[in-house]
N, C-alpha and C positions, 0 to 999 in steps of 0.2 A: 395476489394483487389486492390492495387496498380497497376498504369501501367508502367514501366519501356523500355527506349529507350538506345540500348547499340550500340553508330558510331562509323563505321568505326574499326572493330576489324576483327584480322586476322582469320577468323573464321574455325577450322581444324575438317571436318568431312568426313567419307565416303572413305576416299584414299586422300583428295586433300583440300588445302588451298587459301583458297579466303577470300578479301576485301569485307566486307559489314557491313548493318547494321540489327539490331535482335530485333523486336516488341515484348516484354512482357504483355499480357492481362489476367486478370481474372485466373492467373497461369499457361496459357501456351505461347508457342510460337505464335504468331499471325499472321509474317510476315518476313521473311528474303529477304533483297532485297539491293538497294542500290540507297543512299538519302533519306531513307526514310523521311516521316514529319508528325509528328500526335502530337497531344496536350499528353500529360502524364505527371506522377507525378513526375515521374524521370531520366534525362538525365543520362547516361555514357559516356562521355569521354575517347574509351577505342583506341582511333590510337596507332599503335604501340603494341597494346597488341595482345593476343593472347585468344581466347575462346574454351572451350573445352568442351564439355558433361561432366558434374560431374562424378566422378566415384563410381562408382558401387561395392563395395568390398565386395565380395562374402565368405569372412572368417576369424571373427574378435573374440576375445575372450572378451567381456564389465565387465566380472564377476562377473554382477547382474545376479540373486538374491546371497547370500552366501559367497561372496568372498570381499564383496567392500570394505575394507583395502586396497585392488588393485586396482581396480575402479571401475566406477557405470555407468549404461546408460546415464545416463545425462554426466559425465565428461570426457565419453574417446566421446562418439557421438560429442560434443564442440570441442573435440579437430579435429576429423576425418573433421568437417566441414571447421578449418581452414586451414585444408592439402588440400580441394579439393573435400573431399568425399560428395557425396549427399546422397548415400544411402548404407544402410548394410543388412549382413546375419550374424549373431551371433550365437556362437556353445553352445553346452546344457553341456559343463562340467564344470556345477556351482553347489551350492548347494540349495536345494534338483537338482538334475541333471535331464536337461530335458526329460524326457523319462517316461511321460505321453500326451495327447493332451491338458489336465485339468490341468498342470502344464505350456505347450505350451501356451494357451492362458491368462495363470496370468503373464505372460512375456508380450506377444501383450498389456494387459492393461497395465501393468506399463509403459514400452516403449510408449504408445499413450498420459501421459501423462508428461511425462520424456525427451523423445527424441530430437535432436534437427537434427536430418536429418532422414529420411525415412529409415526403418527396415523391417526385418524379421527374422526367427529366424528358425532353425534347431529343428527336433526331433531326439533326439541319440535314435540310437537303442541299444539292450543288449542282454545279451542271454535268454532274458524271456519275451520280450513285442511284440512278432510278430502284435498279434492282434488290438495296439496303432498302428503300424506300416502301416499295411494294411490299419487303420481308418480312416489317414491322408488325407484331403481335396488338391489334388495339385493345384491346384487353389488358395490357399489361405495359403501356407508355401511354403518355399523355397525351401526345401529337407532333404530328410533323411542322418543323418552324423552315420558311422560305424568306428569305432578306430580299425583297425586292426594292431594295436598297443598298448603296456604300456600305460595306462587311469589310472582316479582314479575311485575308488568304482568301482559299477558295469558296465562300459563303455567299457571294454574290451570284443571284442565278438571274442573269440577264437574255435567255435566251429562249425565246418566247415558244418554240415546237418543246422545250424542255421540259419548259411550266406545264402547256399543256397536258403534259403525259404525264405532270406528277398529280396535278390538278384535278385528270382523267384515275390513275391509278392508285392514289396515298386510299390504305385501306381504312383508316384514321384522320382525325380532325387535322387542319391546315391552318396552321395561325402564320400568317404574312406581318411582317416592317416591309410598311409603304411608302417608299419614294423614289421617284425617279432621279436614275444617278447622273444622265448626259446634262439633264438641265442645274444638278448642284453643281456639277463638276464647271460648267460654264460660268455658272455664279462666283464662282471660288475664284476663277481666273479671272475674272472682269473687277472683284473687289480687290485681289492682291494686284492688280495694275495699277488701282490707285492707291493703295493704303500698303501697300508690300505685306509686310506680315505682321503690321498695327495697325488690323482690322479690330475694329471697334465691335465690343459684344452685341451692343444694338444692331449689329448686320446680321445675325446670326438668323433671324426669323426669314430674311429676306434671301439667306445663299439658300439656307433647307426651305424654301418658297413655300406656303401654302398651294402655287401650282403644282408641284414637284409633286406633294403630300396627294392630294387630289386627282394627278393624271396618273397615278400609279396605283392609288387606291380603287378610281373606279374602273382602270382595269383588271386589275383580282378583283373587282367584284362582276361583271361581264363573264371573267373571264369561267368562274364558279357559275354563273347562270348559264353558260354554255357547257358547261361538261355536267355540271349536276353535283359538284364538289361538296366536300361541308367546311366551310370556310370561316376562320375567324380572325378579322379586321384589329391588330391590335394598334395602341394607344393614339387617337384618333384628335387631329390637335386644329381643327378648321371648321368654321361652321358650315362649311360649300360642303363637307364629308357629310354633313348628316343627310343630306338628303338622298344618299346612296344605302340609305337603312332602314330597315322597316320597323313603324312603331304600332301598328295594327292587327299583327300577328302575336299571341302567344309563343314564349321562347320555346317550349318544345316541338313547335311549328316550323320555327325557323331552320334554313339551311344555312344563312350566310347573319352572321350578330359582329358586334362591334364591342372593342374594349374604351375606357378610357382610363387613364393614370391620374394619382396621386397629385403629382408636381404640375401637371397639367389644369388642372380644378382649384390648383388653388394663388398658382402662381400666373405673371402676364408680363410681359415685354416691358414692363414698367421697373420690374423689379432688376433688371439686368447693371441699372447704376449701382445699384447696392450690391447686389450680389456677384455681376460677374460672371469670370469661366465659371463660378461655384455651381451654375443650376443652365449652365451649357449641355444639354442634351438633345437627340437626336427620336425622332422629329422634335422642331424647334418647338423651346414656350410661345405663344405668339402673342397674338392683341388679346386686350380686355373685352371687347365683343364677343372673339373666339372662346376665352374663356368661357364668359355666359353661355355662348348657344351649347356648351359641351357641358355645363352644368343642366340647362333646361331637356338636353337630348336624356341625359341619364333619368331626369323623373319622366320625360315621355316615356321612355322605353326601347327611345331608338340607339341609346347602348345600352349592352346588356350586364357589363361585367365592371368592376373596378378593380385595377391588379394598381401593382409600386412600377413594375420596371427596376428593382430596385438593381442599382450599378455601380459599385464603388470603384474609384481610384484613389491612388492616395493625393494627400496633401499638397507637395512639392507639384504633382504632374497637372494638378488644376491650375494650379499660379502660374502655367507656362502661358505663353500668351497666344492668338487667338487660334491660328492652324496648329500649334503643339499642345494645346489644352485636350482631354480626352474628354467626349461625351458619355454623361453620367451621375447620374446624383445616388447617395445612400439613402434608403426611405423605410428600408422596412418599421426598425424601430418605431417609429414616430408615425406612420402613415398613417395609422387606427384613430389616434389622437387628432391628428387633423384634419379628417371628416368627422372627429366627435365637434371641433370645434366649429364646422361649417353647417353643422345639424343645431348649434346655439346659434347663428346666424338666421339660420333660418332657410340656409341655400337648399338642406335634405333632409327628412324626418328619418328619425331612428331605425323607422321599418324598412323605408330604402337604404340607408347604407347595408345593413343585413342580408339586404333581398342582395343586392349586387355584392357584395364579399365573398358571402356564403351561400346562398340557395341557390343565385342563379347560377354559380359555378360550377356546384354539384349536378345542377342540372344539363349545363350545356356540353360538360367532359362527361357526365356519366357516369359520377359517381358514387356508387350504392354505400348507401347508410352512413353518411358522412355528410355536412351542411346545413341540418336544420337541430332544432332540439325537438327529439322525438324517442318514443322507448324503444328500445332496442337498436337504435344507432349507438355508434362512437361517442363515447364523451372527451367529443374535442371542442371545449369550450373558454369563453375571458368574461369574464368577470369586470367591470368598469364603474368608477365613481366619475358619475356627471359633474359635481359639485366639486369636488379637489382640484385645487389645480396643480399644475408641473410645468415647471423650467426647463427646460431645453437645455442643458450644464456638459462641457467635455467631461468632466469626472462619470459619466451615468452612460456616455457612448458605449458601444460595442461591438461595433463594427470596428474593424481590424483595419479601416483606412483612419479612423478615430477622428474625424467631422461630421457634420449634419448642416444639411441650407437652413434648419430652425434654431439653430443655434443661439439662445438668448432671449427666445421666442416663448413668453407664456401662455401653455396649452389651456382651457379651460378644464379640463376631464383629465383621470388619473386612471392608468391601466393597474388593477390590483392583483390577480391572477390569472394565469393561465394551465389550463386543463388537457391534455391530448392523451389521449386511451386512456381513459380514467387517472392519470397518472397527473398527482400535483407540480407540474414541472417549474411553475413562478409565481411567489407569494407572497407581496410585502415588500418587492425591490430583491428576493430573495431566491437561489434557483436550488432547486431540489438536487439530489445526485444524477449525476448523468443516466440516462435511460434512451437508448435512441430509438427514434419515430418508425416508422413503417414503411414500403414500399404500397403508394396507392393503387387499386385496383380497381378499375373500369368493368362497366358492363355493359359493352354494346355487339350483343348477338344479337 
């Protein structure tokens, strides 16, 4: 295994940015100090840049097995790597849908030879598989996902003694899609009586209602304060949601944390004339207010995490119009680059976007020596120039649906390299030989 020396980079970990240099050994971190001097196989030149713990995204749709028309482990994991990402959690509504253990680990195989950043992968729950659920190893998956929400096939767990008893028995984290299905499905019917099936995108925020979002959020959250659950509230898109979250506790405090997404922070019900089915996803983008309050919630504290959701379909299936467009946007790529650009705004400082990518996700999944830059962790690392900027170009896609909603979009910041197990995997718009990523491992004994 290669030794890698990365001088003189602005290295942002912990709350605070400092000048050093970063020893790569044998795939971890060796030494961070500064001048360092040791023989290695490869210098970096990184002055002026900027290093950042890879991040960690905690909620990615790959749409292996079943779906890869959309794309495949191998082709959305490539592209997650040139965005930044080092490692993933993949949700289980593919086909056959993960919601066996034995179906779980025919994923970890093909991902262990597939993959090109480090994985893990979700067990959906249903209203019939308690006993898959309970049998879960946590130590070695990332957590159990419940759609209390419109899913396909059996994924929808609408029946509330069910929850309970997964809510009461998942030995493992419980990440929830919040929204109530009776009041969309009402919505749906009441817009297609006037508009037939040219319903206009702008209805979109109003079928997936911020009530919907809300009556179903703050029941998983209830519903974890009554069993004692450890619950994680994903992509959180209303400002009424924040106040079912606590920003006064320390994360390693918490039992019940909140996510929020990418396309959520940065996009708003405004943008739906321009864009379209293109950035139709589930829960809906909503108002500019929402926006804000879900940008101000992330520097309080009352989310904890930033993941993509990241969801591709292809090309053709988004141009269908409103009920046959699928929800979903591709983000991994790009998603790093567009909280670098909201951190030149001024909406988040360098340290939070860090703290939510990487630390706090190592911290809330539990995962030992991976997320911070520190010696003897992983060096799963990206490397970034604030100052370059990048074009958003279909020639540079690589996602397998081959779109982006930033498309033409100049980013302010330049992803230079990416780092995972010591191993140089993207450098210069350039990807090393394939080498695939690892299966993550937890530690919560």
């Amino acid at each position: 295994m290669s030794s890698i020396l990365i001088k003189q980079a602005k290295i942002v970990n912990e709350g605070k940015i400092s000048t050093g240099d970063v020893l790569i050994k044998s795939g971890k971190i060796d030494k961070i100090g500064i001048q360092l001097s040791e023989e290695v196989d490869r210098v970096i030149d990184a002055k002026g840049l900027y290093l950042l713990p890879g991040l960690i995204d905690d909620q990615v749709h790959f749409r292996e097995p079943g779906l890869t028309n959309k794309g495949t482990i191998a082709t959305e994991s490539k592209a997650a790597v040139a965005g930044g990402i080092t490692s993933f959690m993949e949700m289980p509504n593919v086909k056959p849908a993960t919601t066996s253990i034995k179906i779980l680990e025919n994923k970890y195989e093909l991902a262990s030879k597939v993959s090109w950043a480090n994985f893990s992968f979700y067990l959906g729950a249903t209203n019939d598989n308690l006993e898959e659920v309970k049998a879960l190893d946590p130590n070695k998956n990332c957590g159990v996902k419940i759609f209390m929400g419109a899913s396909t096939g059996n994924m929808l767990v609408n029946n509330e003694k069910i929850l309970a008893d997964i809510f009461t028995h998942s030995p493992t984290l419980i990440t929830t899609h919040c929204e109530d299905t009776p009041m969309i499905v009402e919505a749906e019917k009441k817009y297609r009586q006037e508009y037939g099936e040219d319903v206009p995108m702008s209805s979109h925020p109003e079928i997936r209602s911020r009530q919907a979002c809300y009556k179903s959020s703050s029941f998983a959250v209830n519903l974890a304060k009554k069993t004692g659950a450890n619950l994680h509230v994903l992509h959180i898109t209303t400002a009424e949601e924040m106040a079912l979250f606590d920003a006064d506790k320390s994360l390693e405090e918490k039992k019940i944390t909140a996510e929020a997404c990418v396309h959520h922070l940065w996009f708003s019900e405004e943008d739906y004339a321009s864009k379209d089915t293109l950035i139709k996803c589930n829960p809906a983008i909503k108002k500019k207010s929402d926006r804000a309050a879900i940008r101000k919630a992330v520097n309080k504290g009352q989310i904890d995490i930033i993941a993509t959701d990241h969801a591709p379909h292809t090309w053709q299936e988004k141009r269908n119009k409103y009920f046959s467009a699928p929800a979903g946007l591709p983000l991994v790529q790009r998603s790093l680059l567009a909280l670098l650009d909201m951190v030149h705004e001024g909406v988040f400082d360098l340290e939070t976007v860090v703290q939510k990518t990487s630390h706090n996700v190592a911290i809330r999944y539990q995962i030992p020596d991976r997320g911070y830059i520190r010696e003897g962790y992983f060096a799963d690392l990206v490397l970034v120039d604030m100052e370059q900027t990048y074009t958003d170009n279909k020639d540079d896609i690589l996602y397998k649906c081959g779109w982006s909603p930033w498309e033409g979009h100049t980013f302010k910041s330049t992803i230079k390299s990416t780092i995972i197990n010591g191993y140089l995997v993207y450098h210069n718009k350039q990807f090393s030989a394939f080498k695939p990523g690892v299966r993550l491992a937890f530690n919560r004994n």
